[in-house]
C-alpha positions as CSV (number, residue, x, y, z in Angstrom):
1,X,-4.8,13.5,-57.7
2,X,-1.9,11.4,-56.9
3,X,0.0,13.7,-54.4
4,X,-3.3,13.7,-52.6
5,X,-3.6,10.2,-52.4
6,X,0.2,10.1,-50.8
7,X,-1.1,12.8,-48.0
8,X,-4.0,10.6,-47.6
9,X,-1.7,7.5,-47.1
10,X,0.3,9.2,-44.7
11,X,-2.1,11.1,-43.0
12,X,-3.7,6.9,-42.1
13,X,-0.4,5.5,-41.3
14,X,0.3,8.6,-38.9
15,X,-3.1,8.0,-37.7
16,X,-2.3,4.3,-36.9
17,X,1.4,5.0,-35.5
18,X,-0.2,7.4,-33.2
19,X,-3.0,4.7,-32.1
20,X,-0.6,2.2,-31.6
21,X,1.1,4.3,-29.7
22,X,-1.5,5.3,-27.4
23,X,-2.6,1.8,-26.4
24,X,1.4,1.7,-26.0
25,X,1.4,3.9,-23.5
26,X,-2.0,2.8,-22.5
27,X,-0.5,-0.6,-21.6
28,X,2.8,0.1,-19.9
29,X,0.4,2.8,-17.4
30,X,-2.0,0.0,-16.5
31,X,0.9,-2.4,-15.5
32,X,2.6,0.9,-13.7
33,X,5.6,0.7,-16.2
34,X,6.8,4.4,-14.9
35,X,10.3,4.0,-15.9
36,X,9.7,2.6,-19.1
37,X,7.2,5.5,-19.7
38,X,9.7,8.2,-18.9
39,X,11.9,7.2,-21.4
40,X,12.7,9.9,-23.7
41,X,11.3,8.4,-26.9
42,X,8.1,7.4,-25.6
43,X,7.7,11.5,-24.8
44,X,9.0,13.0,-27.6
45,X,7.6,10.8,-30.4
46,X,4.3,10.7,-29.9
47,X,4.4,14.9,-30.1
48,X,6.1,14.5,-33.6
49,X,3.8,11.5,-35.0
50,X,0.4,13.6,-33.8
51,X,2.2,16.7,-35.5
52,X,3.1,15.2,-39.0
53,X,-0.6,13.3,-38.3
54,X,-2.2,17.1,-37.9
55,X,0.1,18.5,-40.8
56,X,-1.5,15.5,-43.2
57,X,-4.8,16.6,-42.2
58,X,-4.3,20.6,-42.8
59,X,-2.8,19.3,-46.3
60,X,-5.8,17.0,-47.2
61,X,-8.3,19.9,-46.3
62,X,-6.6,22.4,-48.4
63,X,-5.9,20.0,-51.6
64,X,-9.8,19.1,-51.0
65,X,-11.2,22.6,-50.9
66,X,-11.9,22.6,-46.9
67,X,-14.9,20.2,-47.0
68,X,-16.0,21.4,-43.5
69,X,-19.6,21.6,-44.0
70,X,-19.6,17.3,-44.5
71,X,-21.3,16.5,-41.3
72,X,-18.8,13.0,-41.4
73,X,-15.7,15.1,-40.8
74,X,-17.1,17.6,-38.7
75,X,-18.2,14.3,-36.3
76,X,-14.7,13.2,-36.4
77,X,-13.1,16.6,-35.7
78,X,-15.7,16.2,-32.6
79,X,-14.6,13.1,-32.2
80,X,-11.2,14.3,-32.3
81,X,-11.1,16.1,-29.3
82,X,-13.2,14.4,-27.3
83,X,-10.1,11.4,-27.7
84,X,-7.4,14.0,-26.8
85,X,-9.1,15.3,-23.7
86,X,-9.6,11.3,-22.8
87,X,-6.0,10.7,-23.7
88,X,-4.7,13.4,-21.6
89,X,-6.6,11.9,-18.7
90,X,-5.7,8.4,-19.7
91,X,-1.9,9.4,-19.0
92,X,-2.0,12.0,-16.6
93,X,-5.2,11.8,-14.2
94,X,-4.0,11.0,-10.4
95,X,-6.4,8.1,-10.3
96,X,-5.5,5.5,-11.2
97,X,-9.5,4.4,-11.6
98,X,-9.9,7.6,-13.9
99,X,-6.7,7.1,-16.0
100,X,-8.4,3.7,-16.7
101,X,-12.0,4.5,-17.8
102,X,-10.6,7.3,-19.7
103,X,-8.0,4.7,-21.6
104,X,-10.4,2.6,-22.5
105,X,-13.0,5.2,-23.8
106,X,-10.0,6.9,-25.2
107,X,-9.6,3.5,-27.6
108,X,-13.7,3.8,-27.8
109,X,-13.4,7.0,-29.5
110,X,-10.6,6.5,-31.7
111,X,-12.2,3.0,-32.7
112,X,-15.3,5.4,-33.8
113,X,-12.9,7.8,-35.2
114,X,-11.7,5.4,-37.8
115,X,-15.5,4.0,-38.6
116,X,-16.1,7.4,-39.6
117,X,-13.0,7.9,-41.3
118,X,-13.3,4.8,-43.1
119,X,-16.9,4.5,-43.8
120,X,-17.7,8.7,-43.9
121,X,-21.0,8.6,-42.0
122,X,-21.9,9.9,-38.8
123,X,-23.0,6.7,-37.4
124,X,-21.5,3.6,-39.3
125,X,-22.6,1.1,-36.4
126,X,-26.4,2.2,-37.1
C-alpha cells in the first residue's frame, strides 16, 4: 500500500502545481502580461507537470484495479476535460471576453474537480 499512497501524494501535488499554474497564467492573460507569458518556462512546464500529473493517474488506476465503473471518477474524468477544453480557450481564444469566461469557469471546474476528488461523490455541494 505504501507505494500507492506516494503516487497518490504526487499525483495531488501535480494536481495543485498544475492549478496554480493555471490561475498563473490565468492572471498574467487578464492583465495582458504577453511577454511574461512567452517566456519559455511558463510554456514548457506546464506540459511536463500535466504529463507527470496524467502519469500519476495511469499509475493509481492500474495499482487500484482500474476502478472505472465508480461514477465519482468517471464525473471527474468528465470533469476533466470539460477544464482542458476551458483552459485551452482561457489561453488562446481571440476574445478577450471569451478567454475570460472561460478562465473563470476553467477555475469553476477544477474547484469541482477537487470536491470530487476529495470527497468521492458526484455532487459534494448537494
Amino acid at each position: 500500500m505504501y507505494p500507492y499512497l506516494i503516487l497518490k501524494h504526487a499525483h495531488m501535488g501535480f494536481a495543485y502545481l498544475s492549478i496554480l499554474l493555471f490561475a498563473i497564467r490565468g492572471t498574467l492573460m487578464l492583465g495582458k502580461q504577453t511577454a511574461i507569458l512567452a517566456r519559455r518556462p511558463l510554456r514548457i512546464l506546464p506540459h511536463i507537470i500535466d504529463t507527470l500529473l496524467l502519469l500519476c493517474a495511469i499509475g493509481l488506476l492500474v495499482m487500484g484495479g482500474w476502478p472505472l465503473g465508480s461514477p465519482w471518477l468517471v464525473a471527474k474524468m468528465v470533469a476533466l476535460l470539460v477544464y482542458i477544453g476551458l483552459g485551452v480557450l482561457a489561453l488562446r481564444a481571440p476574445s478577450r471576453k471569451v478567454r475570460t469566461l472561460a478562465f473563470f469557469a476553467g477555475l469553476a471546474v477544477v474547484f469541482y474537480i477537487v470536491l470530487v476528488a476529495k470527497s468521492k461523490v458526484v455532487l459534494p455541494f448537494a
